[in-house]
VOGU-3710 file (C-alpha; in Angstrom, 3 decimals, decimal comma):
1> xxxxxxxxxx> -26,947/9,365/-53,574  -29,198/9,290/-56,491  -32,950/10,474/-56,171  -35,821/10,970/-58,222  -35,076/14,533/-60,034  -38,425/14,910/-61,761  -40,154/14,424/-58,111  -37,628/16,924/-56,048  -37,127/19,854/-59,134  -40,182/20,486/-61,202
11> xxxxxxxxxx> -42,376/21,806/-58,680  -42,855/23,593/-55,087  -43,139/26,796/-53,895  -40,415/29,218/-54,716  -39,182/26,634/-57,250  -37,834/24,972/-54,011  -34,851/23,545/-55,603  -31,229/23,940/-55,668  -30,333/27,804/-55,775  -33,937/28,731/-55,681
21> xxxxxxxxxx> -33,541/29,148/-59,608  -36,803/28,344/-61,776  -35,553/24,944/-62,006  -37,972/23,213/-64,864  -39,151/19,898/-66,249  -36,772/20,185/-68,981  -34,074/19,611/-66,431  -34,901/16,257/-66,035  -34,544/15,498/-69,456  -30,743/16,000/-69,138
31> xxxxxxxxxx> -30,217/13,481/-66,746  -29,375/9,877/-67,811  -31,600/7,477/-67,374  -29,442/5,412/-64,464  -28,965/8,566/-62,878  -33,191/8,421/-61,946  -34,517/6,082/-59,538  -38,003/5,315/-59,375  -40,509/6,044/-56,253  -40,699/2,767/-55,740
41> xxxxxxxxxx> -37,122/1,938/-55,384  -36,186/5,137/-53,140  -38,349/4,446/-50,497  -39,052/0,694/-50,479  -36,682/-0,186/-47,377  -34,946/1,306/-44,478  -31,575/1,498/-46,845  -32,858/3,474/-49,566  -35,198/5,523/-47,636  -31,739/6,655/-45,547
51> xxxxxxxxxx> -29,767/6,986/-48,364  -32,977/9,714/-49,873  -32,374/11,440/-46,373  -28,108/11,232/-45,962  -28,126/14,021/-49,299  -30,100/16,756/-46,272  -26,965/15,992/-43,544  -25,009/16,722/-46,583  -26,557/20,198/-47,303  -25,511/21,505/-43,712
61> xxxxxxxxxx> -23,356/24,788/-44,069  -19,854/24,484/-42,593  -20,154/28,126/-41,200  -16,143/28,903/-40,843  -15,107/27,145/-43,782  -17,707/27,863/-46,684  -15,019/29,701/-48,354  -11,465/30,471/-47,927  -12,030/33,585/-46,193  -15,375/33,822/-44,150
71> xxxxxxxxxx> -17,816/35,712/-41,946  -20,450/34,638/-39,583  -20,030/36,953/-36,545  -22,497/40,129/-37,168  -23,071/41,328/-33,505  -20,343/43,810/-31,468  -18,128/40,662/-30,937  -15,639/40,976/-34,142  -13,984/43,387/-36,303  -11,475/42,364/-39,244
81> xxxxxxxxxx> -8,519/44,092/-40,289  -9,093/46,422/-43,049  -8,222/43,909/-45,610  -10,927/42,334/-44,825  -13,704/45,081/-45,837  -15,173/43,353/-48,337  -16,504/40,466/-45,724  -19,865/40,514/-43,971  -18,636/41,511/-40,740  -17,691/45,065/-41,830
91> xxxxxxxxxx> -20,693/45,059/-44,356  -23,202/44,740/-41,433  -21,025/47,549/-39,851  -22,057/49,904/-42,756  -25,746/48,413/-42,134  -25,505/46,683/-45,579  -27,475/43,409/-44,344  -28,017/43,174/-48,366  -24,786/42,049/-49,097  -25,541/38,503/-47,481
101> xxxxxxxxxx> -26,512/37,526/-50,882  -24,514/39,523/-52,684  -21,001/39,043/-51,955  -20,883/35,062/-51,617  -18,661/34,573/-49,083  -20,635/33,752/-46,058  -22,656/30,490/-44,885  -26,033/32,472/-45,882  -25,690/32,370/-49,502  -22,795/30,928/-51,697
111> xxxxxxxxxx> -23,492/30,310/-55,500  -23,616/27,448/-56,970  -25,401/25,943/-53,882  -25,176/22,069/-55,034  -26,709/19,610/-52,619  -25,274/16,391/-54,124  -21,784/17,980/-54,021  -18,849/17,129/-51,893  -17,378/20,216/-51,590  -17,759/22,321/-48,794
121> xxxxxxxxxx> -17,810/25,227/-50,368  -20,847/24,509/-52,201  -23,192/24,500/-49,631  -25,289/27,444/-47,805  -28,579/28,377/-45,830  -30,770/29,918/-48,264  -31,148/27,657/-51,510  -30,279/24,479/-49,245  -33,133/25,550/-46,847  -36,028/25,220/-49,381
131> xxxxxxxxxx> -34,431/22,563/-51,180  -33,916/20,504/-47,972  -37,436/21,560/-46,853  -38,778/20,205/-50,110  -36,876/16,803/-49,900  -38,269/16,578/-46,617  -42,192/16,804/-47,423  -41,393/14,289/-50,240  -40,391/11,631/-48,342  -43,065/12,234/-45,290
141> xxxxxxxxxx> -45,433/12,099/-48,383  -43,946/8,398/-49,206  -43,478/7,196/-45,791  -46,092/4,295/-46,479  -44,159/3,201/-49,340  -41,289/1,896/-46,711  -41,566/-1,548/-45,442  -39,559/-2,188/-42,022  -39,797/-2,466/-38,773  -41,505/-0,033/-36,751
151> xxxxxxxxxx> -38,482/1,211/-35,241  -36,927/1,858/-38,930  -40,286/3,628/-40,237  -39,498/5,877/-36,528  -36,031/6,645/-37,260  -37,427/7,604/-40,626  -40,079/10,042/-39,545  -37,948/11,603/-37,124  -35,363/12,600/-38,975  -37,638/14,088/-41,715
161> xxxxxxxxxx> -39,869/15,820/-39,379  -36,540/16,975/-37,911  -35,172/18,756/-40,754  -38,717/20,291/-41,956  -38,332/22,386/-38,477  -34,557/23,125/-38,699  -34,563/24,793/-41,958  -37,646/26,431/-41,616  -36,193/27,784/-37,729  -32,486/28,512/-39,557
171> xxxxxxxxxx> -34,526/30,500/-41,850  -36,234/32,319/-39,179  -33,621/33,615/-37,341  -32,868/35,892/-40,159  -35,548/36,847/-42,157  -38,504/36,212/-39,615  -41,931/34,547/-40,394  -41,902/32,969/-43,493  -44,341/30,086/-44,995  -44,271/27,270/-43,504
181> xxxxxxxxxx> -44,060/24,382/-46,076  -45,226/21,241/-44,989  -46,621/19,815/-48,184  -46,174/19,249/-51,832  -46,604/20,932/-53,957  -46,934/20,020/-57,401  -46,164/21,525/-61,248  -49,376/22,581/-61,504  -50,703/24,545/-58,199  -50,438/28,706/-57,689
191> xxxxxxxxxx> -47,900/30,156/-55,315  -49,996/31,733/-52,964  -48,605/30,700/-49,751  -48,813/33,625/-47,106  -45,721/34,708/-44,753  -46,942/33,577/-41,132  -45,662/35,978/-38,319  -42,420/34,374/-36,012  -45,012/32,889/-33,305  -47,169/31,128/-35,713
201> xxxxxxxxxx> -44,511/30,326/-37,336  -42,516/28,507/-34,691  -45,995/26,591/-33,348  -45,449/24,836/-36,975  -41,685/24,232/-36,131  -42,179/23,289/-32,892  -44,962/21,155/-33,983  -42,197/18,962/-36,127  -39,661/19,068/-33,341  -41,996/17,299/-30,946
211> xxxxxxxxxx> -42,954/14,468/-33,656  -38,997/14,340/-34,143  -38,469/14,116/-30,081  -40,550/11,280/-30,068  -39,885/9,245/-32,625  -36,256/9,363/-32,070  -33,842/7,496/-30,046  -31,528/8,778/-27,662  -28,326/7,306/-29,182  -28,501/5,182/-33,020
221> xxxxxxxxxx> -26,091/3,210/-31,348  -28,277/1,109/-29,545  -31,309/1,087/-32,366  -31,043/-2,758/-33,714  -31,410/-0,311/-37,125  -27,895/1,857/-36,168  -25,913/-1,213/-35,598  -25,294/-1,532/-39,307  -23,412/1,924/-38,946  -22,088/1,714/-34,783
231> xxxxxxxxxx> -19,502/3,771/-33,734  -20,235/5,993/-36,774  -23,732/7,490/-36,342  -22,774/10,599/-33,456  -23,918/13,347/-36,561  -27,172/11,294/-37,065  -30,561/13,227/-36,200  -31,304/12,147/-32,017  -34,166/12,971/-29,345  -31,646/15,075/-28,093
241> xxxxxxxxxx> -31,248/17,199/-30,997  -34,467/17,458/-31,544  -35,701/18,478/-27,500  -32,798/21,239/-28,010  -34,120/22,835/-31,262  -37,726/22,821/-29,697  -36,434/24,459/-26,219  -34,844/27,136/-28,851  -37,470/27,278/-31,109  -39,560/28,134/-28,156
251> xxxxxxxxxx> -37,362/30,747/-26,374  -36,542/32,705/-29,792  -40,248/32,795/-29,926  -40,519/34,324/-26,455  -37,897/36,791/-26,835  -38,775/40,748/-26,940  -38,075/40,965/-30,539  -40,614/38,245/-31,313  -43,365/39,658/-28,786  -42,612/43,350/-29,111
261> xxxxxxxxxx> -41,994/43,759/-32,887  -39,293/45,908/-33,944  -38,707/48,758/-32,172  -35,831/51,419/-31,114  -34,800/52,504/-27,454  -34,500/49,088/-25,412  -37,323/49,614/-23,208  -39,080/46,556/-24,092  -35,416/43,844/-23,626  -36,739/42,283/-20,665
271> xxxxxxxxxx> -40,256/41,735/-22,200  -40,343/38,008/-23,161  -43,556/36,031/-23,653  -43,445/34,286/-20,217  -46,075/31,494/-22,425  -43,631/30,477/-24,577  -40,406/30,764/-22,402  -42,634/28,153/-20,211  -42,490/25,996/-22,900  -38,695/26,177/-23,542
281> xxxxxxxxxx> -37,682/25,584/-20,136  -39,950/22,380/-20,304  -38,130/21,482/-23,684  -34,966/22,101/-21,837  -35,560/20,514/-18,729  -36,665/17,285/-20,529  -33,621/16,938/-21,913  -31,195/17,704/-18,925  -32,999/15,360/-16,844  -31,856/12,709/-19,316
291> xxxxxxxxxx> -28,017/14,560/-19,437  -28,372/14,710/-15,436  -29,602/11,160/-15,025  -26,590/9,860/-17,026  -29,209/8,825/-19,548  -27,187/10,174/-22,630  -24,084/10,195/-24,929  -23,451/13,881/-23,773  -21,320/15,802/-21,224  -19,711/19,378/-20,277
301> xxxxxxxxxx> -16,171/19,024/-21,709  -13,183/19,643/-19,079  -11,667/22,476/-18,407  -8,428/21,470/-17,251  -4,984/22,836/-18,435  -1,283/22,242/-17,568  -0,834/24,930/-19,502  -3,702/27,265/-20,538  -1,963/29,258/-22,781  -0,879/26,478/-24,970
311> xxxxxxxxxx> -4,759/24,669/-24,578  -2,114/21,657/-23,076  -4,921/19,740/-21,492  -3,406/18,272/-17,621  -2,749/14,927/-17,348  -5,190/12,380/-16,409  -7,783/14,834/-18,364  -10,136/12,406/-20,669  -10,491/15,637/-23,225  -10,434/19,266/-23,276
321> xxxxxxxxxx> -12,720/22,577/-23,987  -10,442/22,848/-27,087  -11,734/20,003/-28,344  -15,333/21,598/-29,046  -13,413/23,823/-31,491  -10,214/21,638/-33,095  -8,310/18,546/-32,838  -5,056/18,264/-33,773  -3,037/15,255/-33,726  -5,845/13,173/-33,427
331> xxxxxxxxxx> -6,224/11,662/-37,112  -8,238/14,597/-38,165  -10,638/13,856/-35,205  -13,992/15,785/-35,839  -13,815/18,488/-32,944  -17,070/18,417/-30,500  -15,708/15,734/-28,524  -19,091/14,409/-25,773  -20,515/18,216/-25,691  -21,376/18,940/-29,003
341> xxxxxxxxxx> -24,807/18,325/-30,177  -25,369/19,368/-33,500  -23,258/18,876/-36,458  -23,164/19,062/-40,050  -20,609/16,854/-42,267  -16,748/17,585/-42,023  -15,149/15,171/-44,788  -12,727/17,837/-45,932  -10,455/17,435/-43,191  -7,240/19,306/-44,472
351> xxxxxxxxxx> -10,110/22,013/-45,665  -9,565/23,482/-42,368  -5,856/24,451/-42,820  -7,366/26,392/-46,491  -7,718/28,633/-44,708  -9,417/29,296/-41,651  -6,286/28,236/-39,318  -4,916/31,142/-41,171  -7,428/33,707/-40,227  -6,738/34,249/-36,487
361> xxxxxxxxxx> -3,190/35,871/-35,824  -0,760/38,610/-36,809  0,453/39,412/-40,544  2,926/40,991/-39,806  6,423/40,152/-41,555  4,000/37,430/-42,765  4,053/35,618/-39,430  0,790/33,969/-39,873  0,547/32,714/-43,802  -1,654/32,968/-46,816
371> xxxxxxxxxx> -4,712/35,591/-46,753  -4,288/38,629/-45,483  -7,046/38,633/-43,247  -7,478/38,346/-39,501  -10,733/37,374/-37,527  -10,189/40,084/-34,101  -12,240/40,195/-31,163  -13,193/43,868/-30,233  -12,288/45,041/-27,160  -15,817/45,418/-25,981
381> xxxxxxxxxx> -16,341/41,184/-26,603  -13,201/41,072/-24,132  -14,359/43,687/-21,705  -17,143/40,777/-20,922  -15,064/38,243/-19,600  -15,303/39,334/-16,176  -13,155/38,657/-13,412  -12,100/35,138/-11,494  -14,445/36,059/-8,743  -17,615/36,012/-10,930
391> xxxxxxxxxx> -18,409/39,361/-10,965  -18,425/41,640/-14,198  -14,882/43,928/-14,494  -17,181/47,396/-14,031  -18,479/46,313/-10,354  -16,816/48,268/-7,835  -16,113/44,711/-5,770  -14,647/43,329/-8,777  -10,916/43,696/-7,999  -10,912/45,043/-11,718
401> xxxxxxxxxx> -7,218/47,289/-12,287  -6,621/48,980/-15,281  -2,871/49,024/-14,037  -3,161/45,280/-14,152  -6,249/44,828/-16,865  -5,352/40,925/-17,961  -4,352/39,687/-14,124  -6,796/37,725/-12,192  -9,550/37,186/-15,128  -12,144/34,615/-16,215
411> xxxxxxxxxx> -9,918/31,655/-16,915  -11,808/31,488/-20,221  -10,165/34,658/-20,934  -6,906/32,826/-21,038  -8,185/30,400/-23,033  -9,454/32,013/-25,153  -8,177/35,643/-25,968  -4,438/36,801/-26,892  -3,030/39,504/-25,384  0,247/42,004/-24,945
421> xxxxxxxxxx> 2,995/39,960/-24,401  0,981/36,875/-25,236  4,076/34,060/-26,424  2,803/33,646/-29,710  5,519/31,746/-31,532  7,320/29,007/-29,530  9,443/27,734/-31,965  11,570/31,160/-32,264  14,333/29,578/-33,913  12,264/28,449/-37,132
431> xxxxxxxxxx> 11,591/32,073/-37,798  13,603/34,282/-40,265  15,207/37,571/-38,782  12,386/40,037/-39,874  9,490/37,680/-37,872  11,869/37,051/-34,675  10,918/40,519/-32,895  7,009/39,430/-33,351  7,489/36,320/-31,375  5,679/37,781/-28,479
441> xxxxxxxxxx> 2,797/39,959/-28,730  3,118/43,511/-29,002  -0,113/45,165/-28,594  0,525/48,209/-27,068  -0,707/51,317/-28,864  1,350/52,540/-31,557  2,986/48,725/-32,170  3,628/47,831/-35,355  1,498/44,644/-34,499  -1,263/46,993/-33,878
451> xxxxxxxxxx> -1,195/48,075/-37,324  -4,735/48,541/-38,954  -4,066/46,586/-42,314  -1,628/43,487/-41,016  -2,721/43,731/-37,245  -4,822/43,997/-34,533  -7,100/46,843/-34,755  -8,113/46,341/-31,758  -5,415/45,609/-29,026  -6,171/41,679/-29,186
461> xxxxxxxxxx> -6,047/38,661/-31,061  -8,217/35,399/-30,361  -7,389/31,320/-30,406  -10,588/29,841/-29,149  -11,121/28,427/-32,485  -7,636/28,038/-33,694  -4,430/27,573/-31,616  -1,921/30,133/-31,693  0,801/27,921/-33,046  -0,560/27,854/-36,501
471> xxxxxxxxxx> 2,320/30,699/-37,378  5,394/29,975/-39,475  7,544/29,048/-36,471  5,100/26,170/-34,962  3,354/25,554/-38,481  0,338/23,738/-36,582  -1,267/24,401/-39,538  0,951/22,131/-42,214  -0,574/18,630/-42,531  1,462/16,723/-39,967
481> xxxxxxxxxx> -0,594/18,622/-37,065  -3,898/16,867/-38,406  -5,598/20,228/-37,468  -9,128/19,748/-37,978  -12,089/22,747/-37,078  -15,766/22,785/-36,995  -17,752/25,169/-35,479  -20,678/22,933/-33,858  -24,651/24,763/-34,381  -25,386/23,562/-30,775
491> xxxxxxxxxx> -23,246/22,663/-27,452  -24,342/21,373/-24,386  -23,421/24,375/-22,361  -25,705/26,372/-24,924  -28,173/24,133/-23,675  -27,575/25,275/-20,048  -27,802/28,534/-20,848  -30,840/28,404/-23,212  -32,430/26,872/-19,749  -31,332/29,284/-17,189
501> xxxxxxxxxx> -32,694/32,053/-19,382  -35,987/30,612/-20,095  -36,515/29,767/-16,682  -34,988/33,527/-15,865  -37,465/35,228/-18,223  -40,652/33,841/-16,502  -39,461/33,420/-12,702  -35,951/34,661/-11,718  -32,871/33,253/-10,864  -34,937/30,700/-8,733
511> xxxxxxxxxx> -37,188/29,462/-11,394  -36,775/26,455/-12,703  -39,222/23,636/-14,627  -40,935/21,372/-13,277  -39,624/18,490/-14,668  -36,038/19,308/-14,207  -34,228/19,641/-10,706  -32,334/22,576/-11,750  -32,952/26,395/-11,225  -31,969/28,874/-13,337
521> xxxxxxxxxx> -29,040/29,880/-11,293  -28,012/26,369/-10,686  -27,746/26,222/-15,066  -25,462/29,204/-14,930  -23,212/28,294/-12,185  -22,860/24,773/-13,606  -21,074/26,842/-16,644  -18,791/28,839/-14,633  -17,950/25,759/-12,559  -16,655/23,630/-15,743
531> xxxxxxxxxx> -14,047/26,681/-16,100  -13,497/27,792/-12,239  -15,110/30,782/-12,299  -16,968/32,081/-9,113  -20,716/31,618/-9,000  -23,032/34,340/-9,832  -22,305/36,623/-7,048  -25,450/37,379/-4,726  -26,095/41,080/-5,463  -26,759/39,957/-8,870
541> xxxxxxxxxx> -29,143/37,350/-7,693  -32,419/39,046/-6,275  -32,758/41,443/-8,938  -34,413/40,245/-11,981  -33,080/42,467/-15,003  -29,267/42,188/-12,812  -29,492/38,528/-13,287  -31,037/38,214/-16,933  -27,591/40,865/-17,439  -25,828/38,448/-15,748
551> xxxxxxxxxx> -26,969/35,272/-18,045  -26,387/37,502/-21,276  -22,864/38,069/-20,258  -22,224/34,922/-19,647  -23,935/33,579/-23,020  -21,206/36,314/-24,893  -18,018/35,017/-22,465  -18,986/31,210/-22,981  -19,958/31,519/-26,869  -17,869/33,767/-27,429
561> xxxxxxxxxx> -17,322/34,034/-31,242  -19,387/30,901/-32,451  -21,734/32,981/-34,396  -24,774/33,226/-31,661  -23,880/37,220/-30,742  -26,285/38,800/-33,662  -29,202/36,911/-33,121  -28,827/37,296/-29,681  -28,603/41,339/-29,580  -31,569/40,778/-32,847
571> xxxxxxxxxx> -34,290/39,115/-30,155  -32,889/41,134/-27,271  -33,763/44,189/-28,853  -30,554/45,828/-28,401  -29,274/45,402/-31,876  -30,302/49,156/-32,590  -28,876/50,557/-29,208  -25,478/51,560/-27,627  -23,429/50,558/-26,802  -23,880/47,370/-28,726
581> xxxxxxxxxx> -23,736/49,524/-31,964  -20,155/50,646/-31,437  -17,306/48,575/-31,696  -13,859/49,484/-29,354  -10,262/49,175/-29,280  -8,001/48,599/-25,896  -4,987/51,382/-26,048  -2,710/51,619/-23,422  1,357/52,508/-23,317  3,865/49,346/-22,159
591> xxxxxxxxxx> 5,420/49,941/-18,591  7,082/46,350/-18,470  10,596/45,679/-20,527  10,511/42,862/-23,195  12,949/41,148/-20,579  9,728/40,517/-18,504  7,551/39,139/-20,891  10,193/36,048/-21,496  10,578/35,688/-17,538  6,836/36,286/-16,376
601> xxxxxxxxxx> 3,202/35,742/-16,945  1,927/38,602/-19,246  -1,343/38,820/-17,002  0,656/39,921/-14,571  2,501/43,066/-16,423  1,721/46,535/-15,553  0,024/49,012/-18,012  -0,360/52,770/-18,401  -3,130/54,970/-19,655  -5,435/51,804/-20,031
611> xxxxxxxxxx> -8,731/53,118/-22,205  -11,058/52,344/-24,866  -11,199/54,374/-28,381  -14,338/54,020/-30,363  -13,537/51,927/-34,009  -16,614/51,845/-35,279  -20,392/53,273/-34,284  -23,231/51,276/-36,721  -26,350/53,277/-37,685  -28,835/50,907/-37,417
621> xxxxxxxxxx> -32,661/51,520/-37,288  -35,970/48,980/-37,022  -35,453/47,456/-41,163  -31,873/45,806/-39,466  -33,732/43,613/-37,125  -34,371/41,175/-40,015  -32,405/40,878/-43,247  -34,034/41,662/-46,840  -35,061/38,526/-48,513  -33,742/38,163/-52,196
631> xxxxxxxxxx> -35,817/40,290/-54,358  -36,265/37,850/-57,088  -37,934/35,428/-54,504  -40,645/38,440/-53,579  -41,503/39,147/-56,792  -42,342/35,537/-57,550  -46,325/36,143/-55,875  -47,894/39,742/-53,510  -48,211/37,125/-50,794  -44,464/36,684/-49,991
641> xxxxxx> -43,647/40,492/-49,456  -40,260/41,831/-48,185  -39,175/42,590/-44,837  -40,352/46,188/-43,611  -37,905/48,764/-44,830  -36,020/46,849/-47,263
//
């Protein structure tokens, strides 16, 4: 898309423009003249004026595949092998939150940051964010120049006012309060702009979200202005999207981080702003009405399996919960299927097999190609997935065994997390001697699959995101699989359990809004349902901190690994606190023969001398509840100053 370059990159504050580099006038210069369009022309019609917007969708990070190795869980949830050091995971482990803008590998900050650009890799939060927030204020600024219907000049708005809220929020979530930009700025004017705190902050966002909410249609595919693009427009800004940003916006800003400040010892976790947490659930509520009523495009996946292990979905099953994470043999199908909500671009379709398909399972003997490193949930991320019955694994009624640790489980752990004797290659006979012996899981201590630098640190290995078969037996990653993987920013189930916490945090498990039917407890069974889990059992019910525990667990078990965990220990005020500063391993010794792994279900094997060893223990203190912002950017004017401590 071409735009007006003089307009977008010779002004704004923090020379909002690609990279956040001082971007000048002279810039323009270098640009052809057919490569310039004129006000006039950009934002005449409905055409042009989308075409100025479709370069913002194109900005969107693609959190897992930004580079070819990449990083975007930060909480207790993941550990990499030690190749993988170098990676933000392990850097936040040492409490260097710096390197987010200093290594370049992760969604935050990748240089060069091009917004016109194609490739994936070229695209990341922080210069896209002010760029994107900039592009945004220009074209509310010319929204008189359109001519249309009224329904075009809506779509228009919305999406504008859309984006002005989700960058600034993104931003947020990371660095705190910031400016909020909602003008332009021209060549000429002072950088003076204060930092707001979070809470005045999100009253701006949330401001934008509710202009976007209702201004927006439900579904593009029934605008008379989406027909042009029907079938095609799932990724395009909604009400939707916009009522579940605002029901976030709101809870983040009622969470004990954002009301309590900073602060060590976890007194204050179950302190949220009960004012703003009202708002949320009404955010919320408004928006599962709609899902409730049948009034939307959008629906809980299945969770139905022939064979769970293999993410074979049963027959007679119109889609799977695999599908919210990959497709594969599906014509490089964008994964999300009817649950996912918000989405950035995923043109690179084949991008997904270079190479996070390759990120996920053993190195050993080279069973799992390319990089040599491997994405591993800690034993502590497992340790949540509670039992079949609902209740957590350290409840006394729980049936919990550590003779039998992986038998009777959450059916998501199946799903979801590998385990000893897990059959990891099927096709055994396409493997060369060396890799045969691998072919099921050995992740007892001392196995040479539970080697630090080309195993599993930890005693496990995950496939939420990526099936097991991509290995050099089953080669589900080679491009006749049509394996295809996006990580979606928001799910409808996130949605549920954005509710039942907001509604949680100001009345209970009974609370609910009052323009939804739902209570909070009714949000979090309706999760455990989809997968055949118990409800929440009724001891956990009455009590008010036992049932927020309860909706935290099962926001770790049900996002498990989609990049949520860190900002949700950050407003929880447990970031600083064990034992969410210490990262574990499972060790036990193998009592089964290898003979019963081939002839039985590995949840069902007996185990010795099941325990935990401590990996890693962070240091953290109050400066890690937000990130440093780039020091460049603060020394621009006094009034953008750096985060405390950093």
């Amino acid at each position: 898309m071409k735009y007006t370059y003089k307009t977008l990159l010779c002004s704004g504050l923090l020379a909002l423009a690609v990279g956040l580099g001082m971007t000048s006038c002279e810039d323009y210069l270098d640009k052809s003249p057919e490569s310039t369009v004129s006000e006039e022309d950009a934002f005449k019609n409905f055409r042009n004026f989308q075409g100025f917007i479709e370069e913002i969708y194109n900005c969107i990070p693609d959190k897992e595949k930004c580079n070819y190795c990449t990083s975007w869980n930060w909480g207790d949830d993941e550990l990499f092998n030690s190749m993988g050091d170098a990676h933000m995971t392990h850097q936040a482990d040492l409490g260097n939150l710096r390197a987010w803008q200093s290594n370049g590998q992760c969604w935050l900050y990748r240089n060069p940051s091009n917004p016109a650009s194609t490739d994936k890799f070229q695209h990341s939060l922080w210069p896209h964010s002010w760029y994107c927030i900039r592009k945004a204020n220009v074209g509310l600024a010319n929204l008189d120049k359109l001519v249309g219907t009224q329904e075009e000049k809506d779509l228009i708005a919305g999406q504008l006012y859309f984006f002005r809220a989700w960058w600034h929020f993104e931003l947020m979530t990371f660095w705190g309060g910031l400016p909020y930009v909602d003008q332009v700025f021209d060549a000429t004017q002072e950088l003076n702009l204060p930092r707001l705190t979070y809470q005045e902050c999100a009253d701006k966002v949330a401001e934008d979200f509710r202009r976007a909410a209702d201004l927006l249609p439900v579904d593009w595919d029934k605008t008379s202005a989406g027909k042009a693009t029907e079938g095609k427009n799932q990724l395009r800004i909604n009400k939707i999207m916009a009522l579940g940003y605002l029901g976030k916006n709101y809870l983040w800003a009622g969470s004990p981080l954002m009301k309590n400040g900073a602060q060590l010892g976890g007194t204050q976790t179950y302190n949220y702003d009960e004012n703003y947490c009202k708002k949320a659930a009404q955010a919320f509520g408004e928006l599962l009405t709609l899902v409730e009523s049948g009034q939307t495009q959008y629906a809980l996946v299945e969770f139905n399996y022939s064979n769970i292990y293999d993410h074979e979905k049963a027959k007679g099953a119109s889609n799977s919960y695999s599908d919210l994470f990959y497709t594969r043999r599906q014509n490089w199908l964008m994964p999300g299927s009817v649950e996912a909500i918000f989405r950035g671009p995923s043109a690179d379709y084949n991008g997904s097999n270079w190479n996070m398909t390759k990120l996920w399972g053993p190195k050993v003997a080279g069973l799992v190609a390319h990089d040599k490193i491997i994405h591993l949930p800690t034993a502590n991320l497992v340790e949540m997935y509670g039992m079949a019955n609902g209740l957590p694994l350290d409840d006394p009624q729980s049936g919990f065994d550590k003779r039998h640790p992986f038998k009777n489980r959450d059916p998501r752990f199946y799903h979801d997390v590998v385990f000893d004797g897990f059959h990891y290659v099927l096709a055994e006979d396409k493997l060369s001697d060396a890799q045969k012996p691998y072919a099921y899981c050995e992740l007892y201590t001392g196995a040479d699959m539970r080697s630090a630098d080309l195993g599993s640190r930890t005693g496990y290995f995950f496939q939420k995101l990526v099936p097991h078969t991509c290995n050099e037996g089953d080669k589900e990653y080679d491009w006749g699989s049509n394996l295809h993987t996006y990580l979606s920013y928001m799910r409808l189930a996130d949605i549920y359990l954005m509710y039942a916490e907001s509604c949680a945090a100001f009345g209970g498990s009974s609370a609910k809004s009052d323009n939804c039917t739902l209570t909070s407890l009714d949000a979090i069974n309706k999760i455990r349902a989809r997968c055949g889990a118990e409800e929440v059992h009724s001891s956990y019910i009455a009590d008010s901190k036992k049932f927020m525990d309860e909706i935290r667990r099962e926001r770790a078990v049900e996002l498990s690994m989609e990049g949520f965990r860190f900002n949700d220990l950050q407003r929880w005020l447990l970031l600083t606190e064990s034992p969410y500063t210490e990262k574990y391993s499972v060790e036990f010794d193998r009592v089964e023969s290898a003979d019963f792994y081939k002839n039985n279900d590995p949840a069902e094997a007996e185990v010795a001398n099941y325990r935990h060893e401590l990996i890693v223990k962070r240091i953290y203190g109050t400066k890690h509840y937000w990130f440093p912002l780039p020091d460049d950017d603060v020394y621009l004017y006094p009034e953008f100053g750096q985060n405390p401590g950093w």
